[in-house]
C-alpha positions, 0 to 999 in steps of 0.5 A: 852112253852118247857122244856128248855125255863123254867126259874128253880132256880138252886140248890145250891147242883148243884153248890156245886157238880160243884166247886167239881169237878176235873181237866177238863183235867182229866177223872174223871172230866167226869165221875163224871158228868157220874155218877150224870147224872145217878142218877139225870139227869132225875129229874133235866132236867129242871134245866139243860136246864135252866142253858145251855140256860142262863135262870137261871143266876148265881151269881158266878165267874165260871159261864160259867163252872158251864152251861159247866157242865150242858150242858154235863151232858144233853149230857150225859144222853141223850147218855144213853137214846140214844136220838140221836135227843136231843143230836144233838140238843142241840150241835146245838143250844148251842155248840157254847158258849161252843166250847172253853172248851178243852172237848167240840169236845169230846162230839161232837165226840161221838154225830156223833157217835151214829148217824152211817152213814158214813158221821157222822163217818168221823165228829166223827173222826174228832172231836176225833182227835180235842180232842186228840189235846187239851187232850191228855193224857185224857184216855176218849178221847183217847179211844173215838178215838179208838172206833171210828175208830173200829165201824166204820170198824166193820160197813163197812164204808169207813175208811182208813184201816191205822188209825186202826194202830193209833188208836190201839196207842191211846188205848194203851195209854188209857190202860196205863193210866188206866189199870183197866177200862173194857171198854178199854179191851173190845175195845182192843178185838173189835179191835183185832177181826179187826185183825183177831187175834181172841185168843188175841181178846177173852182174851181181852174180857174175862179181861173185863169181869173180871175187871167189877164193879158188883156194876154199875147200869148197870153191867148186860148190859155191862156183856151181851154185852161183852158176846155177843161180845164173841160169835161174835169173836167165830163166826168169829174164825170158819168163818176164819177156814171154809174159810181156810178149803174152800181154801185148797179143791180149791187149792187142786181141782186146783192141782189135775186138773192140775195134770190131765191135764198134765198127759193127755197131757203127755199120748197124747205126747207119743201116738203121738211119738209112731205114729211118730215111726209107721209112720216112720217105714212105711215110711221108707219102701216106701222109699226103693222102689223109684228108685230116690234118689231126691224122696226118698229126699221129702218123707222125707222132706214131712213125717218130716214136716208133723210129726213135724206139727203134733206134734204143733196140739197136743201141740195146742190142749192139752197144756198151749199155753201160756207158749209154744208159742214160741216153738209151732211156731218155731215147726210150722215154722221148720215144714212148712219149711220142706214140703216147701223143699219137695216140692222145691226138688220134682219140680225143680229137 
């Protein structure tokens, strides 16, 4: 027989604490079964097995409140003891009877959370935003959205980028709502980090250190996971700076290589105008000794066409042909043209 096939009887300091309990639409309401799940969950497992499956009936007119009560408080504890397995399996075998309840997709919502694949994430959100719905001026459940949506892009899963703009929203709500809650300061830091805003990001931390109730039983564990989150937005902070560091060198090697480049292109440039002039000058002399006319006229034609044919392969050669293809053909086509008439002048006259 397992645990919760037992038949407990109910303590009546159980019911008592139940029918104490706040407003369900307030965060306190959760808490406060938080905190008795810390402190008699483990002892009392049995009873509340016994509770949510029916075993135990109860005389008493919330009854079906007082079960709803037990089944998050084993929610609860088992979130604590991240005993994913047990948490899955009592929302699948009794979430049904308590789906109605306005906290009940909230407790769902942060079940898919622990489990940390993408498919549970997107259940997660789902179900947080289901909460919001019926909650939403519920601190808890606004921040549980937040949450949701910052480890989920913390992990690199498939979210959209846009619902981190909502749920900066709701946690700023959250915050409003409860100012001195550490826990949603150190959620607003994770996010900021999201944001590459690393300064705000570590003073948000640094508050939630600070607003820290030392007298928690597990003061000494969020503290160290606070810290931890420190060092990891540090780390991110001088990872950004390298890689801004990286880009400027490459911005700079790609500006110093172009400049080089076209430097070599300006100095081929002017190696070839200097050729151009010497080869005219030469040029210029063989022409003074053709007693035609007609052969002087296609030397030159011939010598221009060939100088401007010339200067495309250079441009082919050493510059952005991309940039210059039109000049480089029409430089082309006004050289071919030249030797074309050269030649046309030498033959048929």
């Amino acid at each position: 027989m397992t645990v919760k096939d037992l038949h407990i009887d109910v303590d009546q300091s159980f019911i008592d604490f139940c029918e104490s309990l706040p407003s369900v639409r307030t965060r306190k309401f959760e808490t406060s079964i938080a905190d008795w799940s810390i402190e008699f969950g483990l002892d009392k497992q049995e009873m509340l097995y016994s509770l949510v499956n029916g075993k135990s009936p109860i005389i008493h007119e919330n009854a079906m409140h007082i079960r709803f009560v037990a089944f998050l408080a084993l929610c609860i504890s088992f979130r604590r003891l991240k005993e994913t397995s047990k948490y899955e399996a009592i929302i699948d075998h009794y979430g049904d009877l308590f789906s109605t309840f306005e906290l009940y997709p909230h407790f769902c919502s942060m079940m898919y959370k622990e489990k940390k694949n993408e498919e549970s994430y997107q259940s997660a959100i789902l179900y947080a935003e289901e909460a919001v719905t019926r909650l939403p001026t519920q601190e808890g459940v606004l921040h549980n959205y937040a949450e949701t949506i910052v480890i989920a892009l913390e992990e690199g899963y498939g979210i959209h980028s846009k619902l981190l703009d909502k749920a900066e929203e709701m946690l700023n709500r959250a915050i409003s709502l409860s100012p001195k809650y550490a826990k949603f300061h150190y959620t607003k830091g994770r996010m900021l980090s999201l944001k590459k805003q690393y300064k705000l990001a570590n003073e948000a931390i640094l508050k939630a250190i600070d607003l820290e109730d030392s007298s928690k039983k597990d003061y000494v564990l969020r503290i160290n996971e606070y810290q931890t989150q420190l060092a990891v937005i540090r780390n991110q902070q001088l990872n950004a700076k390298l890689e801004e560091s990286i880009q400027d060198l490459q911005a700079s090697k790609e500006a110093m290589s172009e400049s080089l480049e076209k430097s070599k292109t300006e100095n081929l440039q002017m190696l070839g105008f200097f050729v151009a002039i010497i080869t005219f000058t030469i040029g210029s002399f063989n022409l003074t000794k053709q007693e035609s006319v007609m052969d002087t006229v296609f030397l030159l034609f011939i010598l221009s066409g060939c100088l401007t044919i010339s200067y495309v392969a250079f441009s082919v050669l050493f510059s952005d042909i991309k940039k210059n293809r039109s000049k480089i053909l029409y430089a082309f086509l006004l050289g071919a043209l030249l030797i074309s008439l050269g030649f046309g002048v030498h033959f048929l006259l």
